[in-house]
C-alpha positions in Angstrom: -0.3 11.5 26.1 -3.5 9.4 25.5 -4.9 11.8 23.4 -1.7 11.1 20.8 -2.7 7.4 20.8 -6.3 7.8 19.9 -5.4 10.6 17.1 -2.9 8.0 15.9 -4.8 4.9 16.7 -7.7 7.0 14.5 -5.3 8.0 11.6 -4.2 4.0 11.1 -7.5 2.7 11.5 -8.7 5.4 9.0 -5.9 4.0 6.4 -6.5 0.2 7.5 -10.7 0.9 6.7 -9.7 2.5 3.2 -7.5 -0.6 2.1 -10.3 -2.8 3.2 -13.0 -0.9 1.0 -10.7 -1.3 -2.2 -10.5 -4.8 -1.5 -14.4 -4.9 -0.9 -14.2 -4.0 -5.1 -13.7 -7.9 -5.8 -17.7 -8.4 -5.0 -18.8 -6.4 -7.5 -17.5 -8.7 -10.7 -20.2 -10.7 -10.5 -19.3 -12.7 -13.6 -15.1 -14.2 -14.1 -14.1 -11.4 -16.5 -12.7 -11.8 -19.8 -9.0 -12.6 -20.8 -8.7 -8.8 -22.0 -10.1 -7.3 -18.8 -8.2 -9.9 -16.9 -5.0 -8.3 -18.2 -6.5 -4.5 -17.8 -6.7 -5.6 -14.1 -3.9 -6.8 -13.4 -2.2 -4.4 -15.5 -3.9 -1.8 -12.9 -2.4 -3.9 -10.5 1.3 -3.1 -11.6 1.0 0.4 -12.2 -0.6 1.0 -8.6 2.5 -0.5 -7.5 4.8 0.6 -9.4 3.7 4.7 -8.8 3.5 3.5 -5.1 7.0 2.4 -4.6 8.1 5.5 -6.6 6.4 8.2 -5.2 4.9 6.8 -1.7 8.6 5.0 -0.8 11.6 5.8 -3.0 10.9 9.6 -2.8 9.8 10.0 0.8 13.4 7.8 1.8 15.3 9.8 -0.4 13.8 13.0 1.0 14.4 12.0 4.9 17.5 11.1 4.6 18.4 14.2 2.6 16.7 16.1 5.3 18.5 14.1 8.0 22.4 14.5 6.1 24.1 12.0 7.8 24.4 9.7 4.8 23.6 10.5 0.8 19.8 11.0 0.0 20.2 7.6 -2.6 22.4 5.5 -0.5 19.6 4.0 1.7 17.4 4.1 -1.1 19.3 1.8 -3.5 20.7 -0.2 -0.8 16.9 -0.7 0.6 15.2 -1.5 -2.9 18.0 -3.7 -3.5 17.6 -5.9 -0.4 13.9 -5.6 -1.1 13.6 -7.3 -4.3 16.5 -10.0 -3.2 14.4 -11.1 -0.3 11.4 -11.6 -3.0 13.6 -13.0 -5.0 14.8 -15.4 -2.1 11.4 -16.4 -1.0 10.2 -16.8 -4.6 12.9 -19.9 -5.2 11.7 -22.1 -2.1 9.6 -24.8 -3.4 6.3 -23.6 -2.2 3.0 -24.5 -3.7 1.0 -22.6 -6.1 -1.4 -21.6 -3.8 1.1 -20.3 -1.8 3.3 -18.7 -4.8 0.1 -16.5 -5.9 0.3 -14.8 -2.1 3.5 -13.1 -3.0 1.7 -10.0 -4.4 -0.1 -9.9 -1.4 3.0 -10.4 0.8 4.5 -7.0 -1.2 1.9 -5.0 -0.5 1.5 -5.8 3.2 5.5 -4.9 3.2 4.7 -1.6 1.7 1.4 -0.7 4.4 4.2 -1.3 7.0 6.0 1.7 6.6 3.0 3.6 5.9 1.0 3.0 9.2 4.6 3.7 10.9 4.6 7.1 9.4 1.2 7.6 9.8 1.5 7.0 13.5 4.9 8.7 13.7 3.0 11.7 12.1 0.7 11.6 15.0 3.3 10.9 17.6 5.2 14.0 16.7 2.2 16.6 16.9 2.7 18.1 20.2 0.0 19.8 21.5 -2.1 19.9 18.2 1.2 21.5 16.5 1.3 19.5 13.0 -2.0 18.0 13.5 -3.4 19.1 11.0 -0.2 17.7 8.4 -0.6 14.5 10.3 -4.3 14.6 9.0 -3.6 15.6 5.7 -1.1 12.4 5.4 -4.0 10.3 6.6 -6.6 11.1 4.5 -3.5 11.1 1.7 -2.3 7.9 2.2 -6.1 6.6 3.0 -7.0 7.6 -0.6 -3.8 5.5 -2.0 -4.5 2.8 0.0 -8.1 1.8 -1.8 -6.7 1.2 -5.3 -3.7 -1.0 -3.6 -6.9 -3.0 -1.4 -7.8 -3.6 -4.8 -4.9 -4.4 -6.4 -4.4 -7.6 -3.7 -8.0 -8.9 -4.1 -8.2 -8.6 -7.6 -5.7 -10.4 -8.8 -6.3 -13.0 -6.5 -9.5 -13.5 -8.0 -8.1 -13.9 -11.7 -6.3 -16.4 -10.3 -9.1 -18.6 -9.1 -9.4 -17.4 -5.4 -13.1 -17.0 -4.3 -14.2 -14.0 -3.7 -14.4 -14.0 0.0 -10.9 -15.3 0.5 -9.5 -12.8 -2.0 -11.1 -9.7 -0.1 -9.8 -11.2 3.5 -6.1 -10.9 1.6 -6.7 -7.3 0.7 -8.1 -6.5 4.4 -5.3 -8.7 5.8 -2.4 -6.5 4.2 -4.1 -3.3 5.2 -4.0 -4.7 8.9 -0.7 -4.2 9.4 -1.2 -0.5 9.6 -2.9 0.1 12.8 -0.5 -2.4 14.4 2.7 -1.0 13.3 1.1 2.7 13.2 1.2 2.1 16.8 4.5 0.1 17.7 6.1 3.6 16.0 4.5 5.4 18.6 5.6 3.7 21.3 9.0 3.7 19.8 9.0 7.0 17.9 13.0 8.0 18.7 14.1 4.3 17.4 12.5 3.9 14.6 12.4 7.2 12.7 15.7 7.3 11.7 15.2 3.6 10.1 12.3 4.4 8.0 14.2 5.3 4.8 15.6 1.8 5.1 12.3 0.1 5.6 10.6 2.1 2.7 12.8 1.2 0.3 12.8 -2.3 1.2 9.1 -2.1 0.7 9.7 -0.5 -2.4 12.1 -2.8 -3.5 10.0 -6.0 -2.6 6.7 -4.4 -4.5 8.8 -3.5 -7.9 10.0 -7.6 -7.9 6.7 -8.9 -7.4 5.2 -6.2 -10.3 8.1 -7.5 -13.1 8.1 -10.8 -12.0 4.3 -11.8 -11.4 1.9 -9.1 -12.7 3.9 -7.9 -16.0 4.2 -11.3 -17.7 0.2 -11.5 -16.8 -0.8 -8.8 -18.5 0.9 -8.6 -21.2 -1.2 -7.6 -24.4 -3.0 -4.0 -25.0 -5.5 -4.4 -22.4 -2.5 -5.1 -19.9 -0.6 -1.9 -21.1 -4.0 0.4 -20.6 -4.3 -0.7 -17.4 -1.0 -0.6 -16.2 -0.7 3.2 -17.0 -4.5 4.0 -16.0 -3.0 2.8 -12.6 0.4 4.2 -13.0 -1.1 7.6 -13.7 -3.9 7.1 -10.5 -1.7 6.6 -7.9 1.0 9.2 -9.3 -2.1 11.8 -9.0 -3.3 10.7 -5.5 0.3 10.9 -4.5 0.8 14.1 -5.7 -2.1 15.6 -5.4 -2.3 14.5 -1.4 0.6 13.2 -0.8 
């Protein structure tokens, strides 16, 4: 039984260290970047999301629950993404400072590692004596790969903004943290929480397509903005495809 927690303990740290090195990203603009390439970046920014919550979330919930047949693939799907993007919506009308305002991206995204280090761990938790080990692996390294455009797409922004550059990467390491953590509550509770996880990935999905139309959209709006968005769009459609 140990052996299951370090392989999943391994797999969510191996996610957690990916998100971090896409976040790392923001030290390398050593200059504040131009209003077009502004725009291209946070363009990226809504495209990684918006591929993400289609193909890493809306999908995989639809899929499970399919699989699962007590209830309609879409039901928990719709219901989920709506009651995601009303809770952004919730949060985004209490009078909060603009320091605090400019966290909701980051706030999205650390919804959406959530379910990812769950399944992750659950992957892990559910490959009895190395049976499915090596899928478990494969949905590591998969959702590792995602996970470094989506460290980038919280530090980033954050540094358009006006963050520095060290606080900006600490947001993109912070959402990836959630991973391990929750990669290894699912685990402990693996017969409770699977049957939830359609729920709580399109919730994620939900709260990460608000934040996308609402905050990064109306950013980058222009040509640059629209390049970006579907050089993103189309990178995380391929890395979910390709390893998902």
């Amino acid at each position: 039984m140990a052996s299951v927690y370090l392989r999943a303990l391994a797999g969510t740290q191996f996610i957690f260290l990916m998100t971090s090195l896409g976040a790392a990203l923001v030290f390398f603009f050593v200059r504040e970047p131009r209003l077009l390439s502004q725009r291209a970046l946070l363009g990226f920014a809504g495209g990684v999301m918006t591929a993400a919550a289609v193909w890493s979330l809306l999908l995989p919930a639809i899929e499970q629950t399919a699989a699962e047949g007590r209830l309609p693939g879409w039901l928990p799907a719709a219901l989920g993404l709506i009651l995601g993007a009303l809770f952004l919506s919730l949060l985004d009308l209490l009078p909060v400072r603009q320091g605090e305002r400019r966290s909701m991206l980051f706030s999205a995204i650390t919804l959406h590692n959530i379910p990812e280090g769950m399944a992750v761990g659950l992957a892990f938790a559910l490959a009895v004596d190395g049976e499915g080990l090596a899928s478990a692996m494969a949905l590591a390294l998969g959702i590792g790969v995602q996970n470094f455009p989506e460290g980038a797409a919280v530090s980033l922004p954050l540094r358009q903004q006006g963050m520095s550059r060290r606080r900006a990467f600490l947001y993109g390491v912070a959402s990836g943290a959630v991973e391990p953590v929750f990669g290894m509550l699912a685990v402990l509770a693996a017969t409770a929480v699977h049957p939830l996880m359609p729920w709580l990935l399109a919730f994620s999905a939900g709260a990460m397509l608000y934040v996308t139309v609402h905050e990064l959209v109306p950013q980058a709006a222009g040509r640059g903005g629209a390049f970006g968005f579907v050089g993103g769009f189309v990178l995380m459609m391929v890395l979910d495809v390709a390893l998902g």
